[in-house]
C-alpha positions as CSV (number, residue, x, y, z in Angstrom):
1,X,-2.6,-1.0,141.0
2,X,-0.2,0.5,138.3
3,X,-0.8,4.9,138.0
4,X,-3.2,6.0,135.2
5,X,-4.7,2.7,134.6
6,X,-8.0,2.2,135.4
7,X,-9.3,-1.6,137.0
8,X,-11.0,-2.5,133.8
9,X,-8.0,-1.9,131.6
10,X,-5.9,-4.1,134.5
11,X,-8.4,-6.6,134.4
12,X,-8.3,-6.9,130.5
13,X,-4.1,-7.1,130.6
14,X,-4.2,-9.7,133.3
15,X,-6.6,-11.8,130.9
16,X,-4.7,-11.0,127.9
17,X,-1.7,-12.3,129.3
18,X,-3.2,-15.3,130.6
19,X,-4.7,-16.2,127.3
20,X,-1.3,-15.9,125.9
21,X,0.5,-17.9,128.8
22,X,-2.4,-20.7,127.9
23,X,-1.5,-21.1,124.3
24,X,2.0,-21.1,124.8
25,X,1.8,-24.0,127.8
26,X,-1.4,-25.7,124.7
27,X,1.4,-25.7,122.1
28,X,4.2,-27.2,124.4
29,X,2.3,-29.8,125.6
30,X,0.9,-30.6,122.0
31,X,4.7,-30.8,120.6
32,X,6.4,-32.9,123.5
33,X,7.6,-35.9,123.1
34,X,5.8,-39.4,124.1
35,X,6.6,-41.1,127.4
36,X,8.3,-43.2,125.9
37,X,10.8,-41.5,124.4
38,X,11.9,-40.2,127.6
39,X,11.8,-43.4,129.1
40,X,14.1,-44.6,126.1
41,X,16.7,-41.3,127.0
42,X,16.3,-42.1,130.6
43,X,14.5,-38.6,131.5
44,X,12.0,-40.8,133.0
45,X,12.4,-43.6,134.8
46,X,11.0,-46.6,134.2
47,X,7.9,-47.7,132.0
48,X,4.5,-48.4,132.5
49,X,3.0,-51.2,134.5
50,X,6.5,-51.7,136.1
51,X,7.0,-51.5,139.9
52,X,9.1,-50.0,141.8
53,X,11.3,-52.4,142.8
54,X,11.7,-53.6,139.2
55,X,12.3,-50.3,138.0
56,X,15.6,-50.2,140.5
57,X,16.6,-53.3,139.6
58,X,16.9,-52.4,136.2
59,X,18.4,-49.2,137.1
60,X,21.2,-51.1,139.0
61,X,21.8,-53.4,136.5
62,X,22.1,-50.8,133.9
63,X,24.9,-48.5,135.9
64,X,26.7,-52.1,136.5
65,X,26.7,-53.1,132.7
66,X,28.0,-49.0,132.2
67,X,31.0,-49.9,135.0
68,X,31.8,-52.8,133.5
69,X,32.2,-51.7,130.3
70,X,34.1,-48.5,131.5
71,X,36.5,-50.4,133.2
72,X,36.9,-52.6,130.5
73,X,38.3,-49.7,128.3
74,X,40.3,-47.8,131.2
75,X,42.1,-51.5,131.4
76,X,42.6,-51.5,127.5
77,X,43.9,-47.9,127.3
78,X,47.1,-47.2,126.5
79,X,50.2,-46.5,129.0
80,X,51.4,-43.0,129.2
81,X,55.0,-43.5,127.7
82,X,53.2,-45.2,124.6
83,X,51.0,-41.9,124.3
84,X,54.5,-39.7,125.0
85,X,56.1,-41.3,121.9
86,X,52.7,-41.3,119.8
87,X,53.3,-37.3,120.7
88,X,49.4,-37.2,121.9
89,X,50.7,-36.1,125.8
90,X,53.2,-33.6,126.3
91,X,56.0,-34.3,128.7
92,X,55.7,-31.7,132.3
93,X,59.1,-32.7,132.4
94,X,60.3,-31.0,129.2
95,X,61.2,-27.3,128.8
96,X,58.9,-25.6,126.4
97,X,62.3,-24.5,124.2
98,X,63.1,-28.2,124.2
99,X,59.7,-29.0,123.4
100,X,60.1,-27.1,120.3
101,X,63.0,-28.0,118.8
102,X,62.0,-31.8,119.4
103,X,59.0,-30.9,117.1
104,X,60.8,-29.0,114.7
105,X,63.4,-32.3,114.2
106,X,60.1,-34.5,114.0
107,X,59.0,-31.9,111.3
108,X,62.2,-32.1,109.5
109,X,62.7,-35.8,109.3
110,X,59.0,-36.5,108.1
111,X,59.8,-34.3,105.2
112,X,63.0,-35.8,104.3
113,X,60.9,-39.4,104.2
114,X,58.6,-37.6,102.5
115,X,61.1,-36.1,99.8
116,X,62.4,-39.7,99.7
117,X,59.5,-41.3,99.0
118,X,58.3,-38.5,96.4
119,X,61.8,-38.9,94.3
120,X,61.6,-42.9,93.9
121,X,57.6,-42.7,93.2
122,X,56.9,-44.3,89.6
123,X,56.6,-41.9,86.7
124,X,53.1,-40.6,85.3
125,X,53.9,-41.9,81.9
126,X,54.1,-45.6,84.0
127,X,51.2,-44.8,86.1
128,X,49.1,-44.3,82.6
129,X,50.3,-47.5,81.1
130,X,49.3,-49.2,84.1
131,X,45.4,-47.8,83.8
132,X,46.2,-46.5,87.1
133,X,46.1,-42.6,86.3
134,X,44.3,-41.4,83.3
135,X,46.0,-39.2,80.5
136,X,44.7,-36.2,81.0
137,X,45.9,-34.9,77.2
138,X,42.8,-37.4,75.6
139,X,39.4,-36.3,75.6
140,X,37.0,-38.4,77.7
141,X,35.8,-40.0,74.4
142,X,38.9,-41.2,73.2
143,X,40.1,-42.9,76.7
144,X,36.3,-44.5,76.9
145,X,36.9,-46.1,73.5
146,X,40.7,-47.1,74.3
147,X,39.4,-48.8,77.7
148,X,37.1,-50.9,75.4
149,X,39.4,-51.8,73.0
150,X,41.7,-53.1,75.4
151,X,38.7,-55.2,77.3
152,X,37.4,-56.5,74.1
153,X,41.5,-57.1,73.5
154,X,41.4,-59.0,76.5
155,X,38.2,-60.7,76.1
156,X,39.3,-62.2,73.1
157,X,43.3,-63.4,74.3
158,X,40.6,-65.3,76.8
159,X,37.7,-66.7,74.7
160,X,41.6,-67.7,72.6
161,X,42.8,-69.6,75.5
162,X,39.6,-71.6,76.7
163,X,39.7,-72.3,72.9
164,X,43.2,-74.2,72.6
165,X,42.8,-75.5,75.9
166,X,43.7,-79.2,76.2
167,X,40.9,-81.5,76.5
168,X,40.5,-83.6,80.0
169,X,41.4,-87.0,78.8
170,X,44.8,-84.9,77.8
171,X,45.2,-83.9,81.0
172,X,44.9,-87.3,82.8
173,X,46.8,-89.1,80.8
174,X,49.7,-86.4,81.5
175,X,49.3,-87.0,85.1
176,X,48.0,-83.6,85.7
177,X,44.5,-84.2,86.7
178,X,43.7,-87.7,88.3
179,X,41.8,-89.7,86.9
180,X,37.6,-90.3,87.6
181,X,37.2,-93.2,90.3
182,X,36.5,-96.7,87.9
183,X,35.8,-100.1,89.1
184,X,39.0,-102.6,90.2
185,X,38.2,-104.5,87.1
186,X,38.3,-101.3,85.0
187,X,41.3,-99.8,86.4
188,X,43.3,-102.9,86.2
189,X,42.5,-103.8,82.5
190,X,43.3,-99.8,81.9
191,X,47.0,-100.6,84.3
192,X,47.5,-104.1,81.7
193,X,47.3,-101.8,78.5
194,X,49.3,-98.7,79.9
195,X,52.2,-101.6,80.6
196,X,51.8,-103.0,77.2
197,X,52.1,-99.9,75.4
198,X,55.5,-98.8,77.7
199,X,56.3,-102.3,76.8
200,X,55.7,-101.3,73.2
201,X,57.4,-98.1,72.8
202,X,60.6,-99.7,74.6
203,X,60.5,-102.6,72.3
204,X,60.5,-99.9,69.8
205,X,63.4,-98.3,70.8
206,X,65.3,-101.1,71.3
207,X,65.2,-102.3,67.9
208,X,65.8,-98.9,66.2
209,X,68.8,-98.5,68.5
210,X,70.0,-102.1,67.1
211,X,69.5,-101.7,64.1
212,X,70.8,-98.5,64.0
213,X,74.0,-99.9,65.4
214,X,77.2,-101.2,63.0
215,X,76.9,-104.9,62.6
């Protein structure tokens, strides 16, 4: 019994602060989470209906399938001297002054390849011709309507091409597309009249070349 308080104003704190302990606990157990969400993060093991035995089955097989897999990727990892020369362990066996320096060279030949690579880089001017930076002197506007000038340009040289294509039968004739699968019959009358027209345009040849000839 605390000094100047009387048992009905102990009684009353003792209540109060049960009442308060009682909401608190009410509102924790109204916000938890469901079983099984804590089955699902393993903070419970197991699920309902499941026996005991199943439950450490799946338990075992579970840390097996983890071992596995762990093992897997300590096999896979890298060696040490790979890491050493990646410069993702340091070397014990190195001095820390030697250490330094070794960095500082690193630090100095990345920025000469660096330099390098920075004075035989392509122009801006190229870089805008090639569409692959923008000019930043024209307004948005003006680079929208160049961009669809040129794709209408290009559009066009297209739709131009397809237009003065050459047709199929063109193409077959010049050996450069085979020809469509015909009958035997077909194919060999279409063999006779290819002959007879080489026959032709021989025969034609050889009589301008005689008579073209001093008699």
């Amino acid at each position: 019994m605390k000094d100047g308080c009387s048992p009905q104003l102990q009684a009353a704190q003792h209540q109060l602060n049960f009442n308060q302990t009682s909401d608190r606990l009410e509102a924790r157990l109204d916000t938890r989470p469901p079983r099984e969400r804590l089955v699902d993060t393993n903070i419970i093991k197991g699920s309902v209906g499941v026996a005991n035995a199943v439950q450490a089955r799946q338990s075992e097989l579970k840390f097996k399938r983890i071992k596995h897999n762990l093992d897997h990727r300590l096999q896979q990892r890298p060696e040490p001297n790979d890491l050493l020369n990646q410069n993702i362990l340091k070397s014990d066996k190195v001095a820390p002054a030697l250490t330094g320096a070794v960095k500082q060279l690193q630090f100095q030949r990345t920025t000469i390849e660096l330099d390098k690579k920075l004075d035989t880089r392509m122009p801006k001017k190229h870089l805008v011709e090639r569409n692959i930076l923008k000019d930043e002197k024209l307004s948005p506007n003006l680079v929208a309507a160049q961009e669809e000038l040129k794709f209408n340009h290009t559009i066009d040289k297209v739709n131009n091409l397809v237009a003065n294509r050459r047709t199929k039968a063109e193409l077959v004739h010049d050996h450069i597309l085979p020809a469509e699968k015909v009958g035997p019959m077909v194919q060999s009358a279409h063999d006779q009249l290819e002959r007879r027209r080489v026959v032709g345009v021989l025969s034609e040849q050889l009589n301008a070349s005689r008579n073209a000839s001093p008699k």
